[in-house]
N, C-alpha and C positions, 0 to 999 in steps of 0.2 A: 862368746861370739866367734864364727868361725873365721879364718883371714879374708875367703870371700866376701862375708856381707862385711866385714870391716874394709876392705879395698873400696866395695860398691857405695859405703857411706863416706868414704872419705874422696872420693873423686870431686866432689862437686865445690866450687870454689868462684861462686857466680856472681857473690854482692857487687854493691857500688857503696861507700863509705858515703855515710851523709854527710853533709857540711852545713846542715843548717835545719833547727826543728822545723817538724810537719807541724802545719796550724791545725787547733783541734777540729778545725769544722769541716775539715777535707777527711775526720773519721766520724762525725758527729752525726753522718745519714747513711753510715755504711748500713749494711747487711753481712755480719761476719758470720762464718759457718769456726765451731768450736769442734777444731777438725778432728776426728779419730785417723792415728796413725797405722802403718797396715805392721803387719808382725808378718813372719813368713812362717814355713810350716815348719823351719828347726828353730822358732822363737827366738830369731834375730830380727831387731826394727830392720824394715828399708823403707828404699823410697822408689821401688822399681816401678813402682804406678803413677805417684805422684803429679805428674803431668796431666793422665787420665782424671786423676780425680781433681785438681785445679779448672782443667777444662770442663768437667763434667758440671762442679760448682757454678761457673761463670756461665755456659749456658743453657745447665739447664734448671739452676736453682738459683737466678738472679743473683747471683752471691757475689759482692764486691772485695771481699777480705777473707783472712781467714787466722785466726786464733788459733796458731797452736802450742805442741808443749804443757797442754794446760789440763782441766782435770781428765776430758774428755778425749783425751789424748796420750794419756798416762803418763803424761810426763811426771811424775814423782817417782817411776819406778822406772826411771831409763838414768844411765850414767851421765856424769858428765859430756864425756866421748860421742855418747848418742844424740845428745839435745844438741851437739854441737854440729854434726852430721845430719841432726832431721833438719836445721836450721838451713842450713846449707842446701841440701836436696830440695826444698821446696824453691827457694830462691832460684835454682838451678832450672827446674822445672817450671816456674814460673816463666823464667826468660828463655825456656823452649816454645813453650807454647805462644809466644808473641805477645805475652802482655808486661803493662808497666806497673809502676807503683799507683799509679793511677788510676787503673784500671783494676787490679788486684795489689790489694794491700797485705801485706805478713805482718803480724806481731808473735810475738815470743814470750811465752808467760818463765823467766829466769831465774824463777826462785829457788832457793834451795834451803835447810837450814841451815848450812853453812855462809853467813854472810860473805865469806870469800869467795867460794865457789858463784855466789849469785853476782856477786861482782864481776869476775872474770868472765860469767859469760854473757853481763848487759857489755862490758868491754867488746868481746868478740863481736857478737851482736850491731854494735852501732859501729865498730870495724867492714865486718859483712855486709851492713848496710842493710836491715830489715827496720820498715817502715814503723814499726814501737817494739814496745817491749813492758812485760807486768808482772807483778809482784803480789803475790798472795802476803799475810802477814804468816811469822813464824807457827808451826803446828805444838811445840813442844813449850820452848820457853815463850809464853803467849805476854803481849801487851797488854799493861794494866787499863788504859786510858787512849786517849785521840793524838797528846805529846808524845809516846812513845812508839806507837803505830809509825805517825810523820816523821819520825825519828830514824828508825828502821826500815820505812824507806827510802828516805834522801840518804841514808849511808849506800846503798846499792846503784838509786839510780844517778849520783853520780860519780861512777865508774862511766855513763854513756850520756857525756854532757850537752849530746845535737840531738840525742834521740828521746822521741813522744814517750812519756810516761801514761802508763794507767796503774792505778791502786784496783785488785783484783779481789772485791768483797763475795766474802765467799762462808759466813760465818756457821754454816751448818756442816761447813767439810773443816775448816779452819778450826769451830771453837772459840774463836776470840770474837768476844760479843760486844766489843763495842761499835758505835754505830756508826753509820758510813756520812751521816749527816756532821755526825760530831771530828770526823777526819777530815773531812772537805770544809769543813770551819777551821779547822786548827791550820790544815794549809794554806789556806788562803787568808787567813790572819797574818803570815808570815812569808810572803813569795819567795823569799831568795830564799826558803831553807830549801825545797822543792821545785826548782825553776821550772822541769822540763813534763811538771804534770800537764798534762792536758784532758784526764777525765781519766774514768773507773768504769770497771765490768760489773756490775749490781747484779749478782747472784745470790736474790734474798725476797723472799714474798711478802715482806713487809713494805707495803705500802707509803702509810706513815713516813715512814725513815727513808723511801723513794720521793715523797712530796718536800719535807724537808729542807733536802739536799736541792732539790730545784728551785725550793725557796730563797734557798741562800744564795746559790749561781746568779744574782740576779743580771750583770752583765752576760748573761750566757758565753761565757768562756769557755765552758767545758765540754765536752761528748760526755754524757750521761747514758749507758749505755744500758738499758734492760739486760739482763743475762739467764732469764728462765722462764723461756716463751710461754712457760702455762698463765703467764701474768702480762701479754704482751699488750691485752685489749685494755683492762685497766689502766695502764701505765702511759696508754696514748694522751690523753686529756691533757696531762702536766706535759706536754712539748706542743700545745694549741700556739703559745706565741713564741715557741722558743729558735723555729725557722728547719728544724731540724728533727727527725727521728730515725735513731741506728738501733741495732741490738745483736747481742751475740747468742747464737744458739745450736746446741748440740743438732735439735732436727733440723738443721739449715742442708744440709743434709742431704734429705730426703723431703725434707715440705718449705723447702727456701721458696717454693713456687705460693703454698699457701699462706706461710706468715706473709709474705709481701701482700697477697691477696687481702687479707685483715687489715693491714694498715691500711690500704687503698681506702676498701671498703669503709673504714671507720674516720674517711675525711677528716683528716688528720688539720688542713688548714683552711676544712668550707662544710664546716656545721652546717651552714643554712642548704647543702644541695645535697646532704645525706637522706635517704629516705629511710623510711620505717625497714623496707624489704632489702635494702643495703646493709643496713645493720644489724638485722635477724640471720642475715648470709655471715655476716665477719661472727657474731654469736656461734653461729653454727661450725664455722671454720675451725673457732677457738675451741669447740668444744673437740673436734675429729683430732686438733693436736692434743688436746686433754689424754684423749681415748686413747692414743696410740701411747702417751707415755706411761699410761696407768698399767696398758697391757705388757709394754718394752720392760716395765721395770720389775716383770716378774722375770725376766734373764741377764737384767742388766742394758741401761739405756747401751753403753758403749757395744757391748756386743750385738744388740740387735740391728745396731744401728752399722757396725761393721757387716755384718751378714747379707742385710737390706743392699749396701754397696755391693756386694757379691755378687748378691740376684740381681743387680744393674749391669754387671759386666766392668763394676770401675775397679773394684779390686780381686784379688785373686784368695786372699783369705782372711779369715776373721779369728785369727790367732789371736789369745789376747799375752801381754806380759803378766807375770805373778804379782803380787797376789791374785789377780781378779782371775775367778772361775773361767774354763773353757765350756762351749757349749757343746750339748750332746746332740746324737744325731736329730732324736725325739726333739728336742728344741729348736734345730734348724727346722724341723719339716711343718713346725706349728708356726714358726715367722713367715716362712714362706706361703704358709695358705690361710693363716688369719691376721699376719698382721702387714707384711707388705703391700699387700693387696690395697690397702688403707691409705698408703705413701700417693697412689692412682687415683683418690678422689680430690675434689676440689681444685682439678687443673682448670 
C-alpha cells in the first residue's frame, strides 16, 4: 500500500461509542446492501467514493444498512489495517452525507482466523461505534457441532459487550456444515453465554434449516435475516406473523429497487389483498434477479456488480484485491450491453 492510500484510509475517525445494544427489531426489516468495496487502480482499498455510494444505496436502492467487510466485500483478503480503515471510511461518509444510524445502519463482518485479531477489531469496532458486527465460523480449524460454533463466537463477541451480534451462516463458503437451526438452539438455551446476539445472516438455500430456526425464535427475538436473494420469495411466508422482514444481499446493489418490489408485491402481512397478477409480477421479479446472477456468475457476482457501479457513475473502478480474477476488457463490454441493461428493468 502506498503512504497515500494509507494517509486517505486512515483520516477518517468519525464513530460515536455505543453505550448500549441496538434492539434486534431496529435491524429485523432492514434492507442491507452486502457492500463491494472499491480498490483503486494500484490496488489499494479506498473509500474515496464511499459517500457516493452510501448515498447512491439510500436513494436509490431503498437500502437502509449496509454489511460490509464481508464476502462480497473481500474482506478475507484485506489486512487488519484495511478493515480497520474501511470501517472508519464508511462511518466517515455516512455522517457526511447527513445520515444516522437510523437511517443507515453499518455492521462489520470481523472475523478473521485468528481469534485475537477478530477480537480486537469487534473491540475497535464497538469503540468506533458501528451499529453490529458478524462472525463467520473458523474456515480452517472448523467446528464439530452447534456447542463449539456458540463457543467461538461468544469468545469474539465479547470483546464488543454493547454491540449487536449476528452469527454469519455461510456454509458453502465456510464448510462448516452444521446447522444454523442447531446454533440458534444451542444459544438460546444458554443467553448469557452469547448476550449480545441479536440474529444471523442465512447465507444458505436450505429451506428446511431457514423454517427451523423460525420455529424455534418463537418469541421472535431475533432479525433472521435472508442472505441470498435468489431465495428471497420462498423465505417470505415464515415472517407472515413475525412483524418483520429484512435481508442482506449482494444485488442490493443494483436491484435494491426490485427485491423491495418482491417483498411488496408478495404481501408480506395481507395475503387476502394479494392478487393472482401481484404475485405472477414478484415471480417474475424473482426470476430477472435469478437471470442476472446466473449471467454475473460467469465473471464473478462481486465484479460485475463492482463494474454495474461504474456504469452508474458511483464508483470509479472495479479493481478487484487477489485472489479474485480482474476483468477483461471483453467482459466489461458484455456487462455493460447484456447484463446492466437488466439492473433498468423492473423499476
Amino acid at each position: 500500500m502506498t503512504k497515500r492510500a494509507a494517509e486517505e484510509l486512515a483520516a477518517g475517525t468519525c464513530g460515536t461509542p455505543k453505550s448500549a445494544k441496538m434492539a434486534s427489531h431496529t435491524l429485523a426489516s432492514r434492507c442491507f446492501a452486502a457492500a463491494v468495496q472499491e480498490v483503486d487502480e494500484s490496488g489499494n482499498v479506498t473509500v474515496r467514493n464511499t459517500a457516493s455510494y452510501i448515498r447512491y444505496l439510500h436513494e436509490q436502492q431503498n437500502c437502509t444498512a449496509a454489511f460490509i467487510c464481508g464476502t462480497t466485500g473481500e474482506g478475507s483478503s484485506m489486512t487488519f489495517e484495511e478493515r480497520k480503515a474501511v470501517t472508519y471510511g464508511w462511518l466517515c461518509a455516512r455522517s457526511s452525507v447527513g445520515l444516522s444510524s437510523d437511517a443507515f445502519a453499518i455492521l462489520v463482518v470481523v472475523g478473521f482466523e485468528s481469534i485475537k485479531a477478530s477480537r480486537e477489531l469487534a473491540a475497535l469496532c464497538e469503540q468506533a461505534g458501528v451499529d453490529g458486527i458478524a462472525v463467520m465460523p473458523p474456515t480452517f480449524n472448523k467446528p464439530k457441532n452447534a456447542t463449539e460454533v456458540v463457543d467461538y463466537l461468544a469468545e469474539i463477541a465479547s470483546a464488543a459487550p454493547s454491540t449487536p451480534f449476528l452469527y454469519y451462516h455461510f456454509p458453502d463458503r465456510t464448510g462448516c456444515s452444521v446447522t444454523a437451526h442447531s446454533i440458534i438452539q444451542e444459544a438460546l438455551s444458554s443467553p448469557s453465554r452469547l448476550p449480545t446476539l441479536v440474529g444471523l445472516k442465512f447465507g444458505s438455500l436450505d429451506v428446511l434449516d431457514y423454517g427451523l430456526m423460525c420455529d424455534m425464535d418463537t418469541e421472535h427475538k431475533l432479525a433472521l435475516l435472508p442472505g441470498l436473494e435468489a431465495s428471497l420469495l420462498p423465505l417470505i411466508n415464515y415472517h407472515s406473523n413475525r412483524g418483520s422482514f429484512g435481508f442482506v444481499a449482494a444485488t442490493v446493489s443494483v436491484f435494491g429497487h426490485v427485491l423491495h418490489r418482491i417483498v411488496d408485491l408478495a404481501g408480506l402481512h395481507n395475503k387476502a389483498k394479494v392478487s393472482k397478477a401481484d404475485l405472477q409480477t414478484a415471480v417474475e421479479l424473482q426470476g430477472l434477479v435469478r437471470a442476472y446472477m446466473k449471467k454475473a456468475s460467469e465473471f464473478g457476482w462481486t465484479q460485475t456488480i463492482k463494474h454495474c457501479l461504474v456504469l452508474a457513475g458511483v464508483l470509479q473502478s472495479d479493481r478487484m484485491l487477489a485472489p479474485l480474477k480482474q476483468l477483461t476488457d471483453e467482459q466489461r463490454s458484455i456487462i455493460a450491453t447484456e447484463i446492466f441493461p437488466m439492473t433498468k428493468k423492473g423499476v
